[in-house]
C-alpha positions as CSV (number, residue, x, y, z in Angstrom):
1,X,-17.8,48.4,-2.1
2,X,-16.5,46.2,0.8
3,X,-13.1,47.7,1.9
4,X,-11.1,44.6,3.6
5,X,-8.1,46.9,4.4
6,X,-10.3,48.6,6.9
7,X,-12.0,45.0,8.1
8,X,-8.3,43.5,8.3
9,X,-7.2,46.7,10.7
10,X,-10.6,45.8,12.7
11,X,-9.9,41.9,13.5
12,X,-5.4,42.9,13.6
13,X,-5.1,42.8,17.3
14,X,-7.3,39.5,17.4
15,X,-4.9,37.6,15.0
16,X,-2.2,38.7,16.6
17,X,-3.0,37.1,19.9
18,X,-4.1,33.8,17.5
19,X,-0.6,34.2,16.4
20,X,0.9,34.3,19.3
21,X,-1.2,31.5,21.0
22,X,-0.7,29.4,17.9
23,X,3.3,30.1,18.4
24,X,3.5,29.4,22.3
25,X,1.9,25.6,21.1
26,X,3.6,24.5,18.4
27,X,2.8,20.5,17.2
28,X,4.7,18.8,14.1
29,X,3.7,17.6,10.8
30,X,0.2,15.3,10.9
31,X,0.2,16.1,14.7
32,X,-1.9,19.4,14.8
33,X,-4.2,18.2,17.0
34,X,-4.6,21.4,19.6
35,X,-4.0,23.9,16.7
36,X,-7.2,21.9,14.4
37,X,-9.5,22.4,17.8
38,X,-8.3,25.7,18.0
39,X,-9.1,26.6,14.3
40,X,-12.8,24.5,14.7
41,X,-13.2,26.6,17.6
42,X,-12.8,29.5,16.3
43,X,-14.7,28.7,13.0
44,X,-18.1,27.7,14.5
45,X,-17.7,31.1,16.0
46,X,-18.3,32.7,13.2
47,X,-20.9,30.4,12.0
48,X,-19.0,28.8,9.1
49,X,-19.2,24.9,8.6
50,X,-16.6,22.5,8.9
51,X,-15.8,19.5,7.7
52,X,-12.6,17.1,9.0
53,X,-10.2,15.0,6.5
54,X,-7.8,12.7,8.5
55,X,-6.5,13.4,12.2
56,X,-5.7,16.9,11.5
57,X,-7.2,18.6,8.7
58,X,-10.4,21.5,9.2
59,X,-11.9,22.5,6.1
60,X,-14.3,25.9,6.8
61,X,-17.1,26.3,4.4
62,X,-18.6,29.8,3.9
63,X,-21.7,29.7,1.5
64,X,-22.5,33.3,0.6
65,X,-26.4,34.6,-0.2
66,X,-26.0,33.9,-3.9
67,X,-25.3,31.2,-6.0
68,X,-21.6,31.0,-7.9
69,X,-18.1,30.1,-8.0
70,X,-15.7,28.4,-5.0
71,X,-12.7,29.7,-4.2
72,X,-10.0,27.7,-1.5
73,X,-8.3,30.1,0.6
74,X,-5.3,27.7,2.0
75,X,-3.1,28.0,5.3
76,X,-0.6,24.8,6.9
77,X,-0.3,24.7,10.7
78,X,2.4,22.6,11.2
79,X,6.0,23.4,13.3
80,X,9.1,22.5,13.2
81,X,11.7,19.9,15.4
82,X,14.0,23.1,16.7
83,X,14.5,24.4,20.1
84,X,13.4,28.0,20.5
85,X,15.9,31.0,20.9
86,X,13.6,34.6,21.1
87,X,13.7,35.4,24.6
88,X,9.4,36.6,23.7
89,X,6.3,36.3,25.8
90,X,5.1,34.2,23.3
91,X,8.2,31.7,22.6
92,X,7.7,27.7,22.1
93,X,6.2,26.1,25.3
94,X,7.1,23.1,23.8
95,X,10.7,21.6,24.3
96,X,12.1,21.1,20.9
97,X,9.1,22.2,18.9
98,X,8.7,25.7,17.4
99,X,7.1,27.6,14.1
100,X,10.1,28.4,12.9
101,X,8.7,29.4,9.3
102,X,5.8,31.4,9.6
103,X,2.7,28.9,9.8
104,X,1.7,30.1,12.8
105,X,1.1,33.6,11.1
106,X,-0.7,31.7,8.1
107,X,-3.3,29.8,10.4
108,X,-4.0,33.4,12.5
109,X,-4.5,35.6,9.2
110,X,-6.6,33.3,7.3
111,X,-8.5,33.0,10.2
112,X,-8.7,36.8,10.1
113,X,-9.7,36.5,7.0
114,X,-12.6,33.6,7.9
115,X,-13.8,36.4,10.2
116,X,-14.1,39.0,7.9
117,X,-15.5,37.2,4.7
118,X,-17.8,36.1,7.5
119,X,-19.1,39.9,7.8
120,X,-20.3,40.1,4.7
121,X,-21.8,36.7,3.6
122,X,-25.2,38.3,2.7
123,X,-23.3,40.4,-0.1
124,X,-21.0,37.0,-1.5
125,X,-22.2,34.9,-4.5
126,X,-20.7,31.5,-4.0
127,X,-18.4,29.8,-1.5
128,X,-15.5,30.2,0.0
129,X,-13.2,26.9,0.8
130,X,-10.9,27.7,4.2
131,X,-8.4,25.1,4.1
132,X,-6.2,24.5,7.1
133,X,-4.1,22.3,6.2
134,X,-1.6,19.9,8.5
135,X,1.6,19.0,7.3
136,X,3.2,21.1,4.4
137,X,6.7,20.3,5.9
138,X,6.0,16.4,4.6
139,X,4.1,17.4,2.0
140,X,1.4,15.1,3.0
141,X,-1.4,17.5,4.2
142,X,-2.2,19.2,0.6
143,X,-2.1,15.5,-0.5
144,X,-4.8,14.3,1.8
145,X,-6.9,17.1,1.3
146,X,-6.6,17.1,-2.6
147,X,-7.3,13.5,-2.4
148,X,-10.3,14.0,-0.4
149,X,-12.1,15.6,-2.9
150,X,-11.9,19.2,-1.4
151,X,-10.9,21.1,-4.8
152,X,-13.1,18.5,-7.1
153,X,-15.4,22.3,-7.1
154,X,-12.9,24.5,-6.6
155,X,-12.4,27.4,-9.5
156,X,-9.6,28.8,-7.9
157,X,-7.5,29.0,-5.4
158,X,-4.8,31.0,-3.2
159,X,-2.1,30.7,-0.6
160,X,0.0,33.1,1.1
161,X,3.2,32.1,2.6
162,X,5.1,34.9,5.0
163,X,8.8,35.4,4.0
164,X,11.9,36.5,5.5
165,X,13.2,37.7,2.4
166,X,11.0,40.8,2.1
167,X,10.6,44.2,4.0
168,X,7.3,43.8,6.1
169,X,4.2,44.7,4.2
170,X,5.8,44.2,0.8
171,X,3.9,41.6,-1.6
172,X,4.7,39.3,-4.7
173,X,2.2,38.0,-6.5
174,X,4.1,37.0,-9.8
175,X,3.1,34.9,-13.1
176,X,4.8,31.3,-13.6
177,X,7.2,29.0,-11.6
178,X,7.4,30.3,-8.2
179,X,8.6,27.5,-6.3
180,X,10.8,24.5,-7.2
181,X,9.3,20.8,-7.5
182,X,11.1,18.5,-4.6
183,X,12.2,15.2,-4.8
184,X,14.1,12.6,-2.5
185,X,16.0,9.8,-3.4
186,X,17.9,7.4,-1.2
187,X,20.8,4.9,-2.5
188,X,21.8,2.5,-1.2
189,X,25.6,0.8,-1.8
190,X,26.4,-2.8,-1.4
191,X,29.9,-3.8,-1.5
192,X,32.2,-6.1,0.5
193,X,33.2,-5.5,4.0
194,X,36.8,-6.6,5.9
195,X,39.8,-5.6,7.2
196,X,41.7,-2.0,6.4
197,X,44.6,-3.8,5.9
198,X,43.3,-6.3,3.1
199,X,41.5,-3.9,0.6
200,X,42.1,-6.8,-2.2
201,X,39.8,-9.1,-0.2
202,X,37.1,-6.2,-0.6
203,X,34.4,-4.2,-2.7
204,X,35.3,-0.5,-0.6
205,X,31.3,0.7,-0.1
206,X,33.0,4.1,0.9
207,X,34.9,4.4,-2.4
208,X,32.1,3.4,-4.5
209,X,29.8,6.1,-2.5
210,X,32.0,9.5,-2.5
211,X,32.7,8.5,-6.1
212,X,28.8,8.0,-6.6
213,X,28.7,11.5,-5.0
214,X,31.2,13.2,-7.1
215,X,29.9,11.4,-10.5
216,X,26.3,12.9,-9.7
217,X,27.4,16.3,-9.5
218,X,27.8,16.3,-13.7
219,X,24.4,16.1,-14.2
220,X,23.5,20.1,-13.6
221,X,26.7,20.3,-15.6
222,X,26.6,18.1,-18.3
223,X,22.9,16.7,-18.7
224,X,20.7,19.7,-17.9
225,X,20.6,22.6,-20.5
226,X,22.3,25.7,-18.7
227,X,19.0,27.9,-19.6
228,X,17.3,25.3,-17.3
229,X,17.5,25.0,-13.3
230,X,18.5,22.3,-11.2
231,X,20.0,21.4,-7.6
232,X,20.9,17.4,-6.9
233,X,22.4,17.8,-3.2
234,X,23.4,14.7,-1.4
235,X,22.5,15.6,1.9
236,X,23.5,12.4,3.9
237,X,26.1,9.8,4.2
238,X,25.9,6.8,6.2
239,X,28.7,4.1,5.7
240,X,30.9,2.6,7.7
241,X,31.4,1.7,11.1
242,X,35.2,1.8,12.4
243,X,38.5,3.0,11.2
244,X,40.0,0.0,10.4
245,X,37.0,-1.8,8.9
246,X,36.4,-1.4,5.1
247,X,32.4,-0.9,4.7
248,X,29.8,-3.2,2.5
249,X,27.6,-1.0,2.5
250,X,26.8,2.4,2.3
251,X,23.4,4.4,1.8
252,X,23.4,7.9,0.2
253,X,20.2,10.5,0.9
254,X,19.6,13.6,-1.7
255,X,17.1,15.8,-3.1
256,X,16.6,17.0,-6.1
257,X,14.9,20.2,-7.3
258,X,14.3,22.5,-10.3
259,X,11.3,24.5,-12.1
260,X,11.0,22.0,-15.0
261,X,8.3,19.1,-15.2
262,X,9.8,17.5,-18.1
263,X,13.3,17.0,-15.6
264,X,11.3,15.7,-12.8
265,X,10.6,13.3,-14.3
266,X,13.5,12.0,-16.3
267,X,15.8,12.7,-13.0
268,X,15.1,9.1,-11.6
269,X,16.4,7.9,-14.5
270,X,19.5,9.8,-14.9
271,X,20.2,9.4,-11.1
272,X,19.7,5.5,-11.0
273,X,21.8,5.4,-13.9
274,X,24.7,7.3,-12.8
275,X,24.7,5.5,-9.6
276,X,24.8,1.9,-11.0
277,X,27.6,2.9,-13.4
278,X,29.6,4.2,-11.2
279,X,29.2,1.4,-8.5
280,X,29.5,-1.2,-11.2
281,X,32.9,0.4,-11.9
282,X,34.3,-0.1,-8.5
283,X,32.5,-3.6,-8.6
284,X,29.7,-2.7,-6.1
285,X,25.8,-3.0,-6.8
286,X,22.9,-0.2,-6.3
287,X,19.4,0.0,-5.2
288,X,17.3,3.5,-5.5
289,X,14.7,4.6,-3.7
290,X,12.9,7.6,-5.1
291,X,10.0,9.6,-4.1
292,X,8.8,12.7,-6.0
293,X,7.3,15.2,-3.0
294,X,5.6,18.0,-4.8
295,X,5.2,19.3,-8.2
296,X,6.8,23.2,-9.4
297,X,4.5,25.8,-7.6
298,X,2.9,27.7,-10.5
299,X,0.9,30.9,-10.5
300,X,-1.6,31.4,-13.0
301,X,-1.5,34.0,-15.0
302,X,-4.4,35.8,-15.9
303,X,-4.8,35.2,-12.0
304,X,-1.7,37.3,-10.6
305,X,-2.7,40.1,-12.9
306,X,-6.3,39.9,-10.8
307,X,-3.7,39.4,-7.4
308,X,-1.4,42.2,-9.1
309,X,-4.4,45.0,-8.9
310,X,-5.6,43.8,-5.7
311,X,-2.4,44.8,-4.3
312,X,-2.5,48.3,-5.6
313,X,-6.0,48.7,-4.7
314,X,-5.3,47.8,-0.9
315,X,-2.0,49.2,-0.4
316,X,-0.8,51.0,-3.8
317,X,2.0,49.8,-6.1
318,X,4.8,50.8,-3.5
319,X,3.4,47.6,-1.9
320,X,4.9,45.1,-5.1
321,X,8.0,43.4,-4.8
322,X,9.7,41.6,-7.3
323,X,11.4,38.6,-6.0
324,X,13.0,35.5,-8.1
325,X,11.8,31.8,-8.1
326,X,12.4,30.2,-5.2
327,X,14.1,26.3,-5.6
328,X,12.4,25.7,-1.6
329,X,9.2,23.6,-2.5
330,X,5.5,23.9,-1.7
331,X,2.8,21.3,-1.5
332,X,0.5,24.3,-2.2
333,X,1.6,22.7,-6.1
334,X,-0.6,19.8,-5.4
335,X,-3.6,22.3,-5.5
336,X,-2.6,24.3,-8.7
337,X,-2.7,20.9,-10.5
338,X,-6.3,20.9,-9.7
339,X,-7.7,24.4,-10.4
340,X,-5.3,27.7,-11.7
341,X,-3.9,29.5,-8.1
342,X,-1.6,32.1,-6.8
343,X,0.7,31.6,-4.3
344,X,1.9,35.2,-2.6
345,X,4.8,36.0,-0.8
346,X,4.2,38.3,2.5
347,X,7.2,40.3,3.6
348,X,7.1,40.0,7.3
349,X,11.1,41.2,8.3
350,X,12.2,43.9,10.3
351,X,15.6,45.1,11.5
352,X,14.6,44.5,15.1
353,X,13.3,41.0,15.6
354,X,12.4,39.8,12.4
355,X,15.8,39.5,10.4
356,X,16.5,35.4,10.9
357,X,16.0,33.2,8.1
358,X,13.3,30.5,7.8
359,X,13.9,27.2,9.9
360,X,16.0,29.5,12.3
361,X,15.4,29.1,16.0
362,X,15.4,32.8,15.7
363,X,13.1,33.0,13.2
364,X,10.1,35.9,14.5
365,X,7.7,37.7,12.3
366,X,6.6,41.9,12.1
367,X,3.1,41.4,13.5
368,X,2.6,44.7,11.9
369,X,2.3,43.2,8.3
370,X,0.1,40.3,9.2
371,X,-3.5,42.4,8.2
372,X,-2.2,42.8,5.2
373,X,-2.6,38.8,5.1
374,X,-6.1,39.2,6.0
375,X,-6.8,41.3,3.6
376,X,-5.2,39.7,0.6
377,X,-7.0,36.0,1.4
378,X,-10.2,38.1,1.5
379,X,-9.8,40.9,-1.2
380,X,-8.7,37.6,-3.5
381,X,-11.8,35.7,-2.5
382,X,-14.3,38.6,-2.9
383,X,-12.5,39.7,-6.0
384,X,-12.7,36.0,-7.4
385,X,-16.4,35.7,-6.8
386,X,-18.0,38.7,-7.2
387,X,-15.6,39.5,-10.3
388,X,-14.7,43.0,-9.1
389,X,-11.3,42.0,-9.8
390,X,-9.0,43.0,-13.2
């Protein structure tokens, strides 16, 4: 039996310097145009085929000696706009630019794993899908991919994403709703402007928009069952100009998230019609803009049990954590909707240098966890396949 905990300790120091390379370059969303050479590079290597879907996305294909099924092993590659604090070696050489949540890690251990799997082709049935994949922070990238026809022969398919949260080297691999679906609305306020000093003369686009604000915040409270999970945030306000000028207009920017299909889709509603009632009320009109970003991640769940045993084979049931739903979101949903997955968590934190939240320009990773990422996206695949897997 292949052991990929001994092949992930064989390619660890390699990954590590892909890591670190990968982190010294950083590019944002739909502009990963070094880190997709890089990845090509490194792919024909190994001798695995590749095929390109818009500017930015490198799909490797791995066809093992035997007929079967595909499995998509998935990592995103895009950065973040933040200005770099580690004082590393290996900090952001790009001003303003860093991978400040861990994609950096995700490209080099699935590459890992691309090496590995690579190994042992002559003993895979079926193919293995490597999908490196731009832009997760605009949710655009699984999109394009999905929409290219990539997972139109997929059976299955699995993601890892490194997290802060966790001690380095611990694993969740959970059933059900593991992160949140994401939406974004903007509303926009139309009033009357003029003078401070005249409010009578007016329709106040400032009133109208803190009371649209206030009014929106009832809907966790009063529309959504308390057994179910929601967050409406307004994170934005832009209205007015000057001090003694009332504002016309006014445009509000939110998101919305939760774990429930059935509430993403009736939140538009509930939202545009909150917002016109209460701008009607202080004589003002509203438009809405609404666009729904990704879908609740899901894992499978005959699927985690097979991810489940694959952790205690590798690394032994002290390796499983337990961690709850998270309400960030993942466009690693667009692929579940196509063919069952699992999306892990990988504990990468430390006390040391590895103890700063995601989207922190401190944010750093325990290299010493990443072969266990190799060797989940390749025990998964193999296990998948060859059904040596629970």
């Amino acid at each position: 039996m292949v052991c990929f905990r001994d092949l992930a300790q064989e390619v660890k120091e390699e990954v590590i310097a892909w890591r670190r390379e990968l982190h010294r370059h950083p590019e944002v969303s739909m502009q990963e145009f070094r880190t997709a050479e890089r990845v090509e590079e490194e792919l024909r290597k190994m001798g695995i085929e590749i095929r390109r879907h818009g500017d930015t996305a490198v799909i490797g294909i791995l066809k093992g000696a035997k007929p079967g099924k595909t499995v998509a092993l998935r990592a995103d590659m895009d950065a973040l706009s933040l200005t770099e604090e580690n004082d590393v070696p290996y900090a952001s050489e790009v001003e303003g630019v860093m991978h400040a949540c861990g994609h950096d890690a995700h490209v080099a251990t699935l590459l890992g794993a691309a090496k590995v799997l690579s190994q042992v082709r002559d003993q895979l049935p079926g193919t293995v899908k490597f999908f490196f994949q731009p832009g997760e922070e605009v949710a655009q990238g699984a999109k394009l991919i999905v929409e290219a026809g990539e997972m139109d022969d997929v059976d299955a398919v699995f993601g890892i994403h490194v997290w802060a949260d966790l001690p380095a080297g611990q694993i969740s691999v959970e059933p059900g709703p593991r992160m949140a679906f994401c939406d974004m609305f903007k509303i926009h306020v139309t009033g009357k402007g003029g003078h401070a000093a005249q409010p009578h003369q007016t329709i106040d686009a400032v009133v109208a928009s803190a009371a649209t604000i206030m009014n929106l915040q009832s809907i966790v409270s009063r529309e959504v069952s308390p057994l179910d999970n929601l967050v409406v945030t307004i994170g934005k306000v832009d209205v007015g100009t000057r001090w003694n000028i009332i504002a016309g207009k006014g445009t509000l920017e939110g998101t919305v998230r939760g774990f429930c299909p059935e509430l993403q889709a009736q939140a538009p509603g509930i939202i545009e019609r909150i917002a016109k009632g209460t701008a009607a009320a202080y004589r003002a009109e509203v438009e809405m803009e609404y666009a729904k970003l990704t879908p609740v991640t899901m894992n499978d769940p005959k699927l985690s049990e097979m991810a489940t045993d694959m952790v205690r084979r590798l690394y032994g049931e002290e390796a499983l954590a337990s961690i709850p739903k998270q309400t960030g979101s993942e466009d690693f949903a667009y692929y579940c909707e196509k063919a069952p997955g699992v999306f892990a968590f990988l504990g990468v934190a430390n006390e040391e240098n590895a103890c700063y939240p995601h989207h922190h320009p401190k944010f750093d990773v325990d290299e010493g966890a990443l072969d266990r990422g190799v060797a989940l996206y390749a025990q998964f695949a193999w296990d998948f396949l060859t059904g040596e897997g629970k």
